[in-house]
HTML snippet that shows the backbone in 3Dmol.js (N, CA, C, O; Angstrom):
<script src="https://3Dmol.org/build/3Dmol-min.js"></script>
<div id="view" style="width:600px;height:400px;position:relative"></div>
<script>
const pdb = `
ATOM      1  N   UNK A   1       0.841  -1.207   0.000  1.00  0.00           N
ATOM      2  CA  UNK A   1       0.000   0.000   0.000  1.00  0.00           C
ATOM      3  C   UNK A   1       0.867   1.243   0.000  1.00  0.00           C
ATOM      4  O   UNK A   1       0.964   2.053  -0.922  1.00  0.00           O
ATOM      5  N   UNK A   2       1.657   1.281   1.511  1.00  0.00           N
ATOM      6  CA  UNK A   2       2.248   2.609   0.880  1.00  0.00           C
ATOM      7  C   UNK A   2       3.360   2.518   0.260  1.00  0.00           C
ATOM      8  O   UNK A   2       3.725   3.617  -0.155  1.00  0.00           O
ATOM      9  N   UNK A   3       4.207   1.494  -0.033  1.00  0.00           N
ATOM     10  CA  UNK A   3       5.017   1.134  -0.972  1.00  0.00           C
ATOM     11  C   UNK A   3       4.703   1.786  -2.046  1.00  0.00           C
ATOM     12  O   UNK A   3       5.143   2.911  -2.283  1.00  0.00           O
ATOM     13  N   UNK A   4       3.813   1.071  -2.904  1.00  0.00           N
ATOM     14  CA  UNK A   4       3.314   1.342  -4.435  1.00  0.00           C
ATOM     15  C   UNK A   4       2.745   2.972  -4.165  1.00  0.00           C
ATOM     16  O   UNK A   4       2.865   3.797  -5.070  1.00  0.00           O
ATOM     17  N   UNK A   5       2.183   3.310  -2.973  1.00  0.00           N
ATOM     18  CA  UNK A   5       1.788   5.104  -3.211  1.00  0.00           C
ATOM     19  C   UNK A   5       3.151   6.101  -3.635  1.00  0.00           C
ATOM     20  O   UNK A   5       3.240   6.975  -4.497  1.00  0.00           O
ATOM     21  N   UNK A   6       4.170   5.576  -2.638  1.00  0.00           N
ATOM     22  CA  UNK A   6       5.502   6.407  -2.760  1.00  0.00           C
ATOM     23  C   UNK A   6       5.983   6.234  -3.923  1.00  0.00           C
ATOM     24  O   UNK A   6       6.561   7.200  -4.420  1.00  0.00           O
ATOM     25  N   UNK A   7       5.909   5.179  -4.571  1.00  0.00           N
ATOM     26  CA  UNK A   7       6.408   4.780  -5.872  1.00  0.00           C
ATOM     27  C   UNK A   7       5.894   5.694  -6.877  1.00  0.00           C
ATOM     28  O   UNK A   7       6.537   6.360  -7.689  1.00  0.00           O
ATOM     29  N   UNK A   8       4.548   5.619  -6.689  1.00  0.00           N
ATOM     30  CA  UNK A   8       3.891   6.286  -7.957  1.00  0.00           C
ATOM     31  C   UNK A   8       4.032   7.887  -7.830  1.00  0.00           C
ATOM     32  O   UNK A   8       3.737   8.641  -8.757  1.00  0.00           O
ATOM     33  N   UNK A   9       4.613   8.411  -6.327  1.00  0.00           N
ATOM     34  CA  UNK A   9       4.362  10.012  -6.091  1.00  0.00           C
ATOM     35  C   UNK A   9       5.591   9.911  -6.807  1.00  0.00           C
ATOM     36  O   UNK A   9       5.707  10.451  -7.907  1.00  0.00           O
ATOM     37  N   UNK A  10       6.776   9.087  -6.135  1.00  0.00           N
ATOM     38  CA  UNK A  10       8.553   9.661  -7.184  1.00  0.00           C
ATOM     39  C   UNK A  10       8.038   9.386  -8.783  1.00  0.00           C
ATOM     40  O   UNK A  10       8.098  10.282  -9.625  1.00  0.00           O
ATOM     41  N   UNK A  11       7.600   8.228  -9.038  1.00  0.00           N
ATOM     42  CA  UNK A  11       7.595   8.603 -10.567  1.00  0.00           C
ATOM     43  C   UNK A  11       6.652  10.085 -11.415  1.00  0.00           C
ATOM     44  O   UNK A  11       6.813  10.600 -12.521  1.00  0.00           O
ATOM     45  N   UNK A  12       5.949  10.302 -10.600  1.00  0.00           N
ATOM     46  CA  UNK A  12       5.135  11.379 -10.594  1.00  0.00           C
ATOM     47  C   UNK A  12       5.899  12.678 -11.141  1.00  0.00           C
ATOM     48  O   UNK A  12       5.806  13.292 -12.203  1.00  0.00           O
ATOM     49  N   UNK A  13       6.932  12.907  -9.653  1.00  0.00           N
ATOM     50  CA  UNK A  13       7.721  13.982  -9.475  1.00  0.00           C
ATOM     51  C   UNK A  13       8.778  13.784 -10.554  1.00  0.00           C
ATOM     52  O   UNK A  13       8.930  14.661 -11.404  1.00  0.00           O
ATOM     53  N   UNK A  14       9.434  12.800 -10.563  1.00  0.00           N
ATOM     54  CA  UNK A  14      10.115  12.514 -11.872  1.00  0.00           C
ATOM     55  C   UNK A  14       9.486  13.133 -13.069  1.00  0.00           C
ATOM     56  O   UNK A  14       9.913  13.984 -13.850  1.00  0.00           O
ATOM     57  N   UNK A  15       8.355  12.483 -13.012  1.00  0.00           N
ATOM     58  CA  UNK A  15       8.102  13.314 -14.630  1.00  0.00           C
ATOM     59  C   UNK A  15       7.932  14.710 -14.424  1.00  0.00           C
ATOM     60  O   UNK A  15       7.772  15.338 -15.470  1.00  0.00           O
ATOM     61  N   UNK A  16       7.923  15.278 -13.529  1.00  0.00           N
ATOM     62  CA  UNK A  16       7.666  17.001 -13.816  1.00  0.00           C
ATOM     63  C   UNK A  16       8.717  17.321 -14.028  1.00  0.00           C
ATOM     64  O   UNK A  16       8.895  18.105 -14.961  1.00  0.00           O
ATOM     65  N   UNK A  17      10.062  16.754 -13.100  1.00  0.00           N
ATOM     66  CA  UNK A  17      11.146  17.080 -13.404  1.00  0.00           C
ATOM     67  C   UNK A  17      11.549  16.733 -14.525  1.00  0.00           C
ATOM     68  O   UNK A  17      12.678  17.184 -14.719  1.00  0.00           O
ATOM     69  N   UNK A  18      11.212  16.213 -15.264  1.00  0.00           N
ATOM     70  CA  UNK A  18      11.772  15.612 -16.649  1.00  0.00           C
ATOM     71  C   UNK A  18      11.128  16.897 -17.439  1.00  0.00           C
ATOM     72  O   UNK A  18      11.861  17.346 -18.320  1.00  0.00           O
ATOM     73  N   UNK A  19      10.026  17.475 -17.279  1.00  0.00           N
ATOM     74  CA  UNK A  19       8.775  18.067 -18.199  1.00  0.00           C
ATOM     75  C   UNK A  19       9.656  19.690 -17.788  1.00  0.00           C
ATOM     76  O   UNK A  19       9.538  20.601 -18.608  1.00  0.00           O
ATOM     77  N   UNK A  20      10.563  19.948 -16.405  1.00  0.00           N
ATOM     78  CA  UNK A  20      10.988  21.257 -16.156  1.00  0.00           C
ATOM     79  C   UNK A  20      12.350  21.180 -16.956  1.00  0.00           C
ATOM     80  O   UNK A  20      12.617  22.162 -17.650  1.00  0.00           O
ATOM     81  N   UNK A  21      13.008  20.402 -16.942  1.00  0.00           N
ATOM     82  CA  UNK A  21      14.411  20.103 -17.758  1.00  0.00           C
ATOM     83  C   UNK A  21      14.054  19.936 -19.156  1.00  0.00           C
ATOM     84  O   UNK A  21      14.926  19.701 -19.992  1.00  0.00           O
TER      85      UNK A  21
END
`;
const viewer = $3Dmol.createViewer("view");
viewer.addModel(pdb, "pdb");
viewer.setStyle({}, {cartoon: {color: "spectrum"}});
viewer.zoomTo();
viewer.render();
</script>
């Protein structure tokens, strides 16, 4: 449960950071 939540918030944040770079 909160495994897979944290997972999906970093890939999340990842992509914005990918989308700000």
């Amino acid at each position: 449960g909160i495994i897979v939540i944290s997972w999906l918030v970093t890939l999340n944040v990842y992509k914005h950071s990918q989308r700000d770079f």
